[in-house]
Each structure stands twice: as structure tokens, then as C-alpha cells.
Jmol script that loads the backbone (N, CA, C; Angstrom):
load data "model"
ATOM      1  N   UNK A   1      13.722   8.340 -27.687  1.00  0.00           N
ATOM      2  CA  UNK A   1      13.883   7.121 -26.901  1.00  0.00           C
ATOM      3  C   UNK A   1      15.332   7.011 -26.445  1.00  0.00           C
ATOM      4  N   UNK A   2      15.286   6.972 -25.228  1.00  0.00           N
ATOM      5  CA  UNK A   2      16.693   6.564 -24.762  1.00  0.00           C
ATOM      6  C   UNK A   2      17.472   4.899 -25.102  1.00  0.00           C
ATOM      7  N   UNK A   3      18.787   5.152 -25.581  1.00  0.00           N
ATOM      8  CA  UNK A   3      19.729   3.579 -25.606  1.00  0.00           C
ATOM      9  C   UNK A   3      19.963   2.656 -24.829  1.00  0.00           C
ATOM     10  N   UNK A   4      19.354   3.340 -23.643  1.00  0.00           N
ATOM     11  CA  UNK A   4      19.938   2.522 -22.214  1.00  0.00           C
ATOM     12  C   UNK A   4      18.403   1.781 -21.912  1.00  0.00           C
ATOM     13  N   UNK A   5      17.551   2.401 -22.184  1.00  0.00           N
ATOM     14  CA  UNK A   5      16.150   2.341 -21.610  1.00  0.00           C
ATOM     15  C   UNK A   5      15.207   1.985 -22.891  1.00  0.00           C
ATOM     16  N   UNK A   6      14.572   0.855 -22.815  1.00  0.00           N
ATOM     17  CA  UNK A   6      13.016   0.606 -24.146  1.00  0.00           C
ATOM     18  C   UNK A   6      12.505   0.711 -23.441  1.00  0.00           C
ATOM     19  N   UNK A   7      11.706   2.167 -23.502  1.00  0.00           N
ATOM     20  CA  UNK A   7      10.433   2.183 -22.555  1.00  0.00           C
ATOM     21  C   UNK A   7       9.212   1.436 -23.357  1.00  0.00           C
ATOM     22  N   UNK A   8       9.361   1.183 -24.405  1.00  0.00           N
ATOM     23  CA  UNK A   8       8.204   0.155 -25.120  1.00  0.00           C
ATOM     24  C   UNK A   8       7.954  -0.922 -24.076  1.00  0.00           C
ATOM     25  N   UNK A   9       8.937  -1.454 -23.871  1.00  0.00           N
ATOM     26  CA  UNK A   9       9.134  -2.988 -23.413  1.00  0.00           C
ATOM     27  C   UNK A   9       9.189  -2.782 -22.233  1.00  0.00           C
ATOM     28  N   UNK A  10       9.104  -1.977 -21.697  1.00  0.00           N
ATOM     29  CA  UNK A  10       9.486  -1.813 -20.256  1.00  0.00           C
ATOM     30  C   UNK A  10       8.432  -1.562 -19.610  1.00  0.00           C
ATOM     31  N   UNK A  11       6.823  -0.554 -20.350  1.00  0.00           N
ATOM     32  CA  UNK A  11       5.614  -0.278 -19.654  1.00  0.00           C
ATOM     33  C   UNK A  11       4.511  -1.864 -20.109  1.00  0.00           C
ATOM     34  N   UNK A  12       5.082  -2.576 -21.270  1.00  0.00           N
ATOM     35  CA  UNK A  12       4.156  -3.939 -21.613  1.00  0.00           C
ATOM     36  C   UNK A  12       4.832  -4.977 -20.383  1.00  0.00           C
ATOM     37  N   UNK A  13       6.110  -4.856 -19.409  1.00  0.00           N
ATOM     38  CA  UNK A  13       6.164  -5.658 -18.452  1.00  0.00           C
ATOM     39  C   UNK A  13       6.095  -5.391 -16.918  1.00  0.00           C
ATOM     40  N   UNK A  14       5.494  -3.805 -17.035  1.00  0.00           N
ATOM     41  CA  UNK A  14       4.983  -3.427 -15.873  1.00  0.00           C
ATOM     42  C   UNK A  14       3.523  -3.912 -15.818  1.00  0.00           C
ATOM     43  N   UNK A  15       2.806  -3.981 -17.406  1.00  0.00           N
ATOM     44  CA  UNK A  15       1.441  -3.975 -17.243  1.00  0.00           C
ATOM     45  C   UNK A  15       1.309  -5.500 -17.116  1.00  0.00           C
ATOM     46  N   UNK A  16       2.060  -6.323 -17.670  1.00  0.00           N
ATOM     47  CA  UNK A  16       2.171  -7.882 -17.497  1.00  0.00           C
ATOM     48  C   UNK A  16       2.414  -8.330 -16.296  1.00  0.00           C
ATOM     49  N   UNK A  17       2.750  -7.708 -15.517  1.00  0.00           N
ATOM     50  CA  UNK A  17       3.072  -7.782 -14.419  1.00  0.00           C
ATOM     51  C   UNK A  17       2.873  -7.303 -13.315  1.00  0.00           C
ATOM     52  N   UNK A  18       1.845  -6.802 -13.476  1.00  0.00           N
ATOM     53  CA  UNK A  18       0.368  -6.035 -12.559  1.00  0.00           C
ATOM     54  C   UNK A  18      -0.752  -6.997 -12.910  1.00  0.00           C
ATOM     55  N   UNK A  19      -0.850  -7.318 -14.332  1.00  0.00           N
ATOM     56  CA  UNK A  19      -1.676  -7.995 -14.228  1.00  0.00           C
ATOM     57  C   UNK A  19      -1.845  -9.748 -13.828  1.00  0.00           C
ATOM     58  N   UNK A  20      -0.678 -10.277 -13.943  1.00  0.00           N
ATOM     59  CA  UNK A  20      -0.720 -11.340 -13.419  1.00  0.00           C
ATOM     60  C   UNK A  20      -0.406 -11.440 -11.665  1.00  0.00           C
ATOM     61  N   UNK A  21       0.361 -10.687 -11.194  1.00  0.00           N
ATOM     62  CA  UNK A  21       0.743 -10.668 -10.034  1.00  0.00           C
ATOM     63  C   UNK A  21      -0.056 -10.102  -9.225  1.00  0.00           C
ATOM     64  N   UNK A  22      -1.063  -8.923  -9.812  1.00  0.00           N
ATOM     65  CA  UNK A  22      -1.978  -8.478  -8.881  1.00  0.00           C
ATOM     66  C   UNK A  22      -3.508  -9.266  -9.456  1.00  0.00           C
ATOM     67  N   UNK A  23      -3.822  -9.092 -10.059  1.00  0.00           N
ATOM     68  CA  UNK A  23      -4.903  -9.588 -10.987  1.00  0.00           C
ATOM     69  C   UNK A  23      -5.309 -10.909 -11.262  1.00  0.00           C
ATOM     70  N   UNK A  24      -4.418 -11.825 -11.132  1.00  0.00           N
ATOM     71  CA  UNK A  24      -4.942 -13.185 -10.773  1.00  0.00           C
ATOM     72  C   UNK A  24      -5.261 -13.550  -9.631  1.00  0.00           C
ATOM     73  N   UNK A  25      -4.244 -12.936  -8.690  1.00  0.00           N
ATOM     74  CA  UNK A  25      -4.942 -13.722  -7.372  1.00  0.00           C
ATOM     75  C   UNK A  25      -5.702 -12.649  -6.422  1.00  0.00           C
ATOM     76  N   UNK A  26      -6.234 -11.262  -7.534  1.00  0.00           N
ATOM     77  CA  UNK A  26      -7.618 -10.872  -7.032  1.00  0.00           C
ATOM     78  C   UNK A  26      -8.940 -11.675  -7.521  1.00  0.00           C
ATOM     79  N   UNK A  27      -8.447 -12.259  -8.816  1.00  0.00           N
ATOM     80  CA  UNK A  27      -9.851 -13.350  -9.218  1.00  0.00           C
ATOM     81  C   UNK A  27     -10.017 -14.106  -8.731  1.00  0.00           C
ATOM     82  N   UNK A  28      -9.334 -14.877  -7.766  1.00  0.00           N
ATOM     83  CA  UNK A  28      -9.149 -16.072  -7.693  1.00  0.00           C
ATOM     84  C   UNK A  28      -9.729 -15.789  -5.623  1.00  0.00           C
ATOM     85  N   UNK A  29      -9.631 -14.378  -5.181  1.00  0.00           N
ATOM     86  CA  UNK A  29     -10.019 -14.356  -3.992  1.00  0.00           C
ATOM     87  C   UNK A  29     -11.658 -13.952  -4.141  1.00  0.00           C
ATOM     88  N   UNK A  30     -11.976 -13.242  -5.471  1.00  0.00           N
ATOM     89  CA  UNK A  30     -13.146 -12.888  -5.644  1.00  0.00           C
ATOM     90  C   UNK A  30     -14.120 -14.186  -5.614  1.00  0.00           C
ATOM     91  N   UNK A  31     -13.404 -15.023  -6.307  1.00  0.00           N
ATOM     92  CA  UNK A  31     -14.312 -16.171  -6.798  1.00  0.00           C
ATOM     93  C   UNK A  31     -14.440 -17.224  -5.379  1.00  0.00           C
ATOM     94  N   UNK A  32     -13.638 -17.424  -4.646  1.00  0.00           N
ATOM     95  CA  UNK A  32     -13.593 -17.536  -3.322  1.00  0.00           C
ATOM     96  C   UNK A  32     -14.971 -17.196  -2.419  1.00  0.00           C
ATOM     97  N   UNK A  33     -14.612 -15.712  -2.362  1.00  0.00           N
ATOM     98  CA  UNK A  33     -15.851 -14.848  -1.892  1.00  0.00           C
ATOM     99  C   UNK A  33     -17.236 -14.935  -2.629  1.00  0.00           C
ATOM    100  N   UNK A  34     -16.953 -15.422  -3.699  1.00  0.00           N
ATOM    101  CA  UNK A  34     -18.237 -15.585  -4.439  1.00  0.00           C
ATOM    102  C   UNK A  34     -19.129 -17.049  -3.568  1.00  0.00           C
ATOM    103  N   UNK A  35     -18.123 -18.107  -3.621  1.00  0.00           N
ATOM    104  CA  UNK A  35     -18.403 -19.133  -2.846  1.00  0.00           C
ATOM    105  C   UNK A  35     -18.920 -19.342  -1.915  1.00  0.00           C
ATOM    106  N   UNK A  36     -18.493 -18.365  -1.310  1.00  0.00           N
ATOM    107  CA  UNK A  36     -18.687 -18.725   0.293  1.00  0.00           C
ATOM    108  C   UNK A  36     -19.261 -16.964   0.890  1.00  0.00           C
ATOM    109  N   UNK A  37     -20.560 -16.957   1.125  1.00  0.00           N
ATOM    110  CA  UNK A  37     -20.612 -15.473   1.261  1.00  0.00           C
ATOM    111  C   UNK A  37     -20.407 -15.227   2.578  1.00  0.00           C
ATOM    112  N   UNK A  38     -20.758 -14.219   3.411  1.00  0.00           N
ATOM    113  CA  UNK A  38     -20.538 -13.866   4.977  1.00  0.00           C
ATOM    114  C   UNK A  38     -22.084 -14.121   5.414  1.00  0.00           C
ATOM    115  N   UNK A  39     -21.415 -14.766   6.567  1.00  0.00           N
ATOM    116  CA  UNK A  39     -22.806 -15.222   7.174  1.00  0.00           C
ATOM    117  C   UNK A  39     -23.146 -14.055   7.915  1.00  0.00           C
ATOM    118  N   UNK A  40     -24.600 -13.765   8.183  1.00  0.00           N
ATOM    119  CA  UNK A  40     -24.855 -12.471   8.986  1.00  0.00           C
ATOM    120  C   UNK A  40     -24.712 -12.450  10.088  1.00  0.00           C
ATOM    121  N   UNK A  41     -24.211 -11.477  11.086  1.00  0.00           N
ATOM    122  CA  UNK A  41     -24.428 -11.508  12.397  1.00  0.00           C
ATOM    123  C   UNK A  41     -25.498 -11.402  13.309  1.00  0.00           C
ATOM    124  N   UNK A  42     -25.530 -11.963  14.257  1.00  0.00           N
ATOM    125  CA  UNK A  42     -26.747 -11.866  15.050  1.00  0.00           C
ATOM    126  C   UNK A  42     -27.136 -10.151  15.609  1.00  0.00           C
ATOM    127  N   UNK A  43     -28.320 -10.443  15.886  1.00  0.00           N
ATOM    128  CA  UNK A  43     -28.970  -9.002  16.088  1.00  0.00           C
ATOM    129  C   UNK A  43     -28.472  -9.001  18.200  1.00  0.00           C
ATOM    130  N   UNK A  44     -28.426  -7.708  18.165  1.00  0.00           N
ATOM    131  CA  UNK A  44     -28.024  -7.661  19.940  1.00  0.00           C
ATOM    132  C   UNK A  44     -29.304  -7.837  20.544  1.00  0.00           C
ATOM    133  N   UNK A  45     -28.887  -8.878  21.903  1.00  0.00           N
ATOM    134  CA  UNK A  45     -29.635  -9.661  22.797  1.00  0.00           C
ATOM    135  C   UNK A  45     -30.065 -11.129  22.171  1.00  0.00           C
ATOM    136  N   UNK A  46     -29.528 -11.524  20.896  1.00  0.00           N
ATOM    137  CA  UNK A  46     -29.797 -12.599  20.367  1.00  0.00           C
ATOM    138  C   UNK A  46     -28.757 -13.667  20.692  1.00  0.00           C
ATOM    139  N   UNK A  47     -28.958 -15.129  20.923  1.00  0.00           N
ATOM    140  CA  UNK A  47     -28.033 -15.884  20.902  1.00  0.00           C
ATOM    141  C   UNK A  47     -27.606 -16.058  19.252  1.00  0.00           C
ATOM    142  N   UNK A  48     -25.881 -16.209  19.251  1.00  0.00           N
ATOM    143  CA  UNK A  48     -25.819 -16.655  18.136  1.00  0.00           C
ATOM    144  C   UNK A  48     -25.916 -17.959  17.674  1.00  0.00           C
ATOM    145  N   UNK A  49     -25.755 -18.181  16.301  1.00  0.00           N
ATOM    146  CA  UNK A  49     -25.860 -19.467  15.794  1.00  0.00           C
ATOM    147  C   UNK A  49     -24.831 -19.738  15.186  1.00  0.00           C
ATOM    148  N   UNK A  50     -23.978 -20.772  14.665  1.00  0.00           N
ATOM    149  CA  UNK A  50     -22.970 -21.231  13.944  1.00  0.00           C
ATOM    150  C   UNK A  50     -22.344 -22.392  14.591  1.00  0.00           C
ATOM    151  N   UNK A  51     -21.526 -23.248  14.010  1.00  0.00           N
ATOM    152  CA  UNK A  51     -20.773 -24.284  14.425  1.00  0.00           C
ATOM    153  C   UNK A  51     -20.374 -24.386  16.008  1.00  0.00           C
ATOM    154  N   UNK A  52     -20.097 -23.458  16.430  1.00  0.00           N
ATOM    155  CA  UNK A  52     -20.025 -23.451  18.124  1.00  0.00           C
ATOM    156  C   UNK A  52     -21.052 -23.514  18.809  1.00  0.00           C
ATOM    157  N   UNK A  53     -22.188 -23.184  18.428  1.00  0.00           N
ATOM    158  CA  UNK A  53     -23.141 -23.443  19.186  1.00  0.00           C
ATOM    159  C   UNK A  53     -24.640 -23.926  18.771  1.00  0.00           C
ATOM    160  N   UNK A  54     -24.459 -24.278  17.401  1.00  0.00           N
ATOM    161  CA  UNK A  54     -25.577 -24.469  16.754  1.00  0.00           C
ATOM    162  C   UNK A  54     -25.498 -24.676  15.653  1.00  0.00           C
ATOM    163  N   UNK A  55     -26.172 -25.343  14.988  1.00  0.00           N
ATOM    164  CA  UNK A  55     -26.480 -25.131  13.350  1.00  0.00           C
ATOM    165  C   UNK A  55     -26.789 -23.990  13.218  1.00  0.00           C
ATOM    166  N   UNK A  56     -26.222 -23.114  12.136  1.00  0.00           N
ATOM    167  CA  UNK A  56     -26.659 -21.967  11.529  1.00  0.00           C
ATOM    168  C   UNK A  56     -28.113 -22.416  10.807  1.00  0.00           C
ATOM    169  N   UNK A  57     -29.184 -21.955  10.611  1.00  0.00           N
ATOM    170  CA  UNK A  57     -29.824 -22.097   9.676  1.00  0.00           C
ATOM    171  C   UNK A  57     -30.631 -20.495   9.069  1.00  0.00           C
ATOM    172  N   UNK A  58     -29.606 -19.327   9.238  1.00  0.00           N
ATOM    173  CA  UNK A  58     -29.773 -18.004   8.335  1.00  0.00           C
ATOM    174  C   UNK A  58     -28.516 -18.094   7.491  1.00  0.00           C
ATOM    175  N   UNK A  59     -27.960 -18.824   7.121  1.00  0.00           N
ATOM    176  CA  UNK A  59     -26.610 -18.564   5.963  1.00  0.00           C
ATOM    177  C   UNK A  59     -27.370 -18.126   5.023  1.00  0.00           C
ATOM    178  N   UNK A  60     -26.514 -17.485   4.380  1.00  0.00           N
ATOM    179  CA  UNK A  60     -27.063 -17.177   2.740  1.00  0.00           C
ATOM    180  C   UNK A  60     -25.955 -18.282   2.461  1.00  0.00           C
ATOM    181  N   UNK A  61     -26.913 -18.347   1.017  1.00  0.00           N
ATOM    182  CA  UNK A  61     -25.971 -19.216  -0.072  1.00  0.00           C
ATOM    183  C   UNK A  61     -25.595 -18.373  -1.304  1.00  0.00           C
ATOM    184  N   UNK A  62     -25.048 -18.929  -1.974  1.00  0.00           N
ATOM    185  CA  UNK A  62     -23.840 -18.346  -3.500  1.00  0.00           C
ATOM    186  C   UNK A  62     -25.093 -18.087  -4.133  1.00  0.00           C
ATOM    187  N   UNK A  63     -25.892 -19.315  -4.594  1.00  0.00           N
ATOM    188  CA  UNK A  63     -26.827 -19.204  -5.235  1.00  0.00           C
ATOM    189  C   UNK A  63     -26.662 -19.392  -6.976  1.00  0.00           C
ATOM    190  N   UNK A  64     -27.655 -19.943  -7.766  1.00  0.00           N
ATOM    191  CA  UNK A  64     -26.501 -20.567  -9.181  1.00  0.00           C
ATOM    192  C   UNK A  64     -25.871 -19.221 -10.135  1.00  0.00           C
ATOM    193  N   UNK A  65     -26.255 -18.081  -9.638  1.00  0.00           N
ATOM    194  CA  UNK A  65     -25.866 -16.742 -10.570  1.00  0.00           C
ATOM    195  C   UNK A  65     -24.343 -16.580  -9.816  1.00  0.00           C
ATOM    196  N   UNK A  66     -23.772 -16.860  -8.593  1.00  0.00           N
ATOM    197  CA  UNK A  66     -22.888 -16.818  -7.745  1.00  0.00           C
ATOM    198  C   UNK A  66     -21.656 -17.890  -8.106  1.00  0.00           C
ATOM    199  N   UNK A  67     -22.392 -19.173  -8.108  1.00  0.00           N
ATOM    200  CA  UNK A  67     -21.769 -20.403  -8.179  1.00  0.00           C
ATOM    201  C   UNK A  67     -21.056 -20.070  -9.921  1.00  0.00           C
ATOM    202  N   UNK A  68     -21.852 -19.742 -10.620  1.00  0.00           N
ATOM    203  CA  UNK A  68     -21.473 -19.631 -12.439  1.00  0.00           C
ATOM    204  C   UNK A  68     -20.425 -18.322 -12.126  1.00  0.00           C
ATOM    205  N   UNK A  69     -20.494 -17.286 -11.665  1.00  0.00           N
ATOM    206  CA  UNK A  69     -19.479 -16.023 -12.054  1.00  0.00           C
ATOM    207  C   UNK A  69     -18.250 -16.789 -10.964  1.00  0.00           C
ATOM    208  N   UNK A  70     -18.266 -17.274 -10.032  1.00  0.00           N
ATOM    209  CA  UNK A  70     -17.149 -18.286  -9.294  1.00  0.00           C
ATOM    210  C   UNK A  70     -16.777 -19.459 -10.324  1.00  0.00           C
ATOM    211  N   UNK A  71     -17.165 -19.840 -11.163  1.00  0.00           N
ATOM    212  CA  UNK A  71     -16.795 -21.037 -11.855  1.00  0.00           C
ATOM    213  C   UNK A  71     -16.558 -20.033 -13.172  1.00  0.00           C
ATOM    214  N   UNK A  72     -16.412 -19.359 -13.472  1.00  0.00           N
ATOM    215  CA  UNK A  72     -15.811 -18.584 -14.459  1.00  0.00           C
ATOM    216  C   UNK A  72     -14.560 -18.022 -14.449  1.00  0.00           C
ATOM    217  N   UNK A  73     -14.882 -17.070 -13.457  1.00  0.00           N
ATOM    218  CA  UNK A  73     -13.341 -16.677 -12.835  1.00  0.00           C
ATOM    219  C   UNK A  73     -12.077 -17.884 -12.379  1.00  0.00           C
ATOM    220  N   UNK A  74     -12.807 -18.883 -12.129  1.00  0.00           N
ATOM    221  CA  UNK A  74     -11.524 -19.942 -11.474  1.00  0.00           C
ATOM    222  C   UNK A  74     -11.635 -20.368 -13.094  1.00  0.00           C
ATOM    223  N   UNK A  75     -12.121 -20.377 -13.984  1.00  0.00           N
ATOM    224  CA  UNK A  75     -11.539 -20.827 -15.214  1.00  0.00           C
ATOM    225  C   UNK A  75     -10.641 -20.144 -15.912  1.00  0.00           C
ATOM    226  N   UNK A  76     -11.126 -18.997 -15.336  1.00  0.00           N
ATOM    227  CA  UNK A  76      -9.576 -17.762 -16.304  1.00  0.00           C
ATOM    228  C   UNK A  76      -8.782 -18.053 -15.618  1.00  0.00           C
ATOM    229  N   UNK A  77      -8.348 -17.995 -14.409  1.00  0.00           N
ATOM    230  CA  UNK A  77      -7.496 -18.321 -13.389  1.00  0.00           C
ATOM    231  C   UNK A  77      -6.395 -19.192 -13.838  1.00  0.00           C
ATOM    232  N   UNK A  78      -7.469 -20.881 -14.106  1.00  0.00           N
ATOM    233  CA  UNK A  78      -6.823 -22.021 -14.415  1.00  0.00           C
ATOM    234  C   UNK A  78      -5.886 -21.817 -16.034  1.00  0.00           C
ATOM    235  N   UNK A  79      -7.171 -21.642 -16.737  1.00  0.00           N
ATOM    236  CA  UNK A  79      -6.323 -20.713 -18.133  1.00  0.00           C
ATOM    237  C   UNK A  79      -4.959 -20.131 -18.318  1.00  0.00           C
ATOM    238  N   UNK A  80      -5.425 -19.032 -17.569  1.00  0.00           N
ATOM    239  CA  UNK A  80      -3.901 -18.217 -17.786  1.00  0.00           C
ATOM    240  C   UNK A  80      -3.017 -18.694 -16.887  1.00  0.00           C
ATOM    241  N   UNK A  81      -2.998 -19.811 -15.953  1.00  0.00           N
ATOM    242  CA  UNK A  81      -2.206 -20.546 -15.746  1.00  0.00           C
ATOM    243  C   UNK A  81      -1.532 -21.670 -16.423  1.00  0.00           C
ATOM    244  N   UNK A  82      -2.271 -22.160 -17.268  1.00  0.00           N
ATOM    245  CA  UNK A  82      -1.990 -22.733 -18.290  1.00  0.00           C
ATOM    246  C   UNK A  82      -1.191 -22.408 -19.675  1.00  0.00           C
ATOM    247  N   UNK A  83      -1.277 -21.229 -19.764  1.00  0.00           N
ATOM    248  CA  UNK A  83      -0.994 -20.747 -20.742  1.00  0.00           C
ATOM    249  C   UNK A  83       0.251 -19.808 -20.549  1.00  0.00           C
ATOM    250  N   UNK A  84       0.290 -19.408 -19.097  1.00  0.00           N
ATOM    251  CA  UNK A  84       1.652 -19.415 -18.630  1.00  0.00           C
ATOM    252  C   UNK A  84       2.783 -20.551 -18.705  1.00  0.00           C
ATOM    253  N   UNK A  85       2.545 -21.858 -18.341  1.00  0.00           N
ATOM    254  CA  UNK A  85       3.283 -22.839 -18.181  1.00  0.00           C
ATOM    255  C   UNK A  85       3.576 -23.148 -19.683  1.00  0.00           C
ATOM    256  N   UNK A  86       2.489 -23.320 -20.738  1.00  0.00           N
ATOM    257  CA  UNK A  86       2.851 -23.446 -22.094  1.00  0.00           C
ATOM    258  C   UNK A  86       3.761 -22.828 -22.470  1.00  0.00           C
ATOM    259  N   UNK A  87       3.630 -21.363 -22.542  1.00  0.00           N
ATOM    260  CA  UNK A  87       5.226 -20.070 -22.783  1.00  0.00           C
ATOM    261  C   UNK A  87       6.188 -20.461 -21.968  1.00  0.00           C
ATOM    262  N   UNK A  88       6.191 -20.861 -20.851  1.00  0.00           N
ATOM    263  CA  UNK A  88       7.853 -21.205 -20.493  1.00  0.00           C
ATOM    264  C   UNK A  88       8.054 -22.783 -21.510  1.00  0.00           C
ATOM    265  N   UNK A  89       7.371 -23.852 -21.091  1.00  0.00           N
ATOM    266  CA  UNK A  89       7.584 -24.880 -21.894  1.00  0.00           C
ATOM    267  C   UNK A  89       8.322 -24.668 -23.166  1.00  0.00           C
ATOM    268  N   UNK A  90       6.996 -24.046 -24.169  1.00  0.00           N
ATOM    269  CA  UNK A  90       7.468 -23.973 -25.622  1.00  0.00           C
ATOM    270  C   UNK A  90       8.613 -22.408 -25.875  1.00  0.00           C
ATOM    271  N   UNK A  91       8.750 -21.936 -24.980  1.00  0.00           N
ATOM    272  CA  UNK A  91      10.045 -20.812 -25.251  1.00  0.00           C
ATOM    273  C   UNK A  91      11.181 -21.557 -26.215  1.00  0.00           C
ATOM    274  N   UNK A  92      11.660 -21.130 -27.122  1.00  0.00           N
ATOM    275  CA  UNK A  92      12.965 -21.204 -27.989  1.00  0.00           C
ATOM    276  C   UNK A  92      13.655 -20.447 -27.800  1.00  0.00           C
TER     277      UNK A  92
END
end "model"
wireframe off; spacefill off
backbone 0.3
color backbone group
């Protein structure tokens, strides 16, 4: 081990820091997407449907297996946001 360098400490705040910086706010876009799925596009020669010109009435919905893995993920989310703010708080 080098004197200048703790690579101990140094690969636990690369991985801390992949995982919060990349990894939370991929959950947090997943759970998003979970929400709200893509509406389909119209087939060619079809008029479309949506807010500009119509009520959609082919949306898909989340659906409650959709809505629960979206309300999970925004709970880890909220969590380890929480539990971030606690460690700076209670730091000594």
C-alpha cells in the first residue's frame, strides 16, 4: 500500500459515489417511467389521438404491479435521502 494513497478508502468512495450520484437518480427516473408509460403511436394513414387533437383513449396505464415497483423505488429514493441528511446532521 502506498503512504500517499489508501486505496481502501479511496475504491469505498468511488463506489459511494457511483452509487448515489449515478444510482439514485436512475431510480428515481425508472420509477418515473414506471408511472407514466409511452403512449403508442398511431398506425400510418391513421389520425392521431392525444391532447392536440383528441382524447387519447389507447393509453396504457402503470397498472397496480407498476404503480407498487414505482412506489418502492421512490421510497428508497426518499430513504437514502434521508439518511443522507441524518450523516451530515449527526457527523461529530
Amino acid at each position: 500500500m502506498n503512504s500517499w494513497i489508501n486505496l481502501d478508502a479511496l475504491w469505498r468512495i468511488v463506489v459511494v459515489g457511483l452509487l448515489t450520484g449515478a444510482g439514485l437518480p436512475a431510480l428515481f427516473a425508472l420509477a418515473l417511467r414506471l408511472l407514466n408509460p409511452p403512449v403508442p403511436s398511431a398506425p400510418a394513414g391513421e389520425p392521431a389521438t392525444g391532447p392536440a387533437t383528441g382524447p387519447a383513449t389507447d393509453r396504457p396505464t402503470a397498472g397496480p404491479a407498476g404503480y407498487a415497483l414505482a412506489g418502492l423505488l421512490l421510497a428508497v429514493v426518499l430513504a437514502s435521502i434521508g439518511w443522507g441528511i441524518s450523516v451530515i446532521v449527526n457527523h461529530r
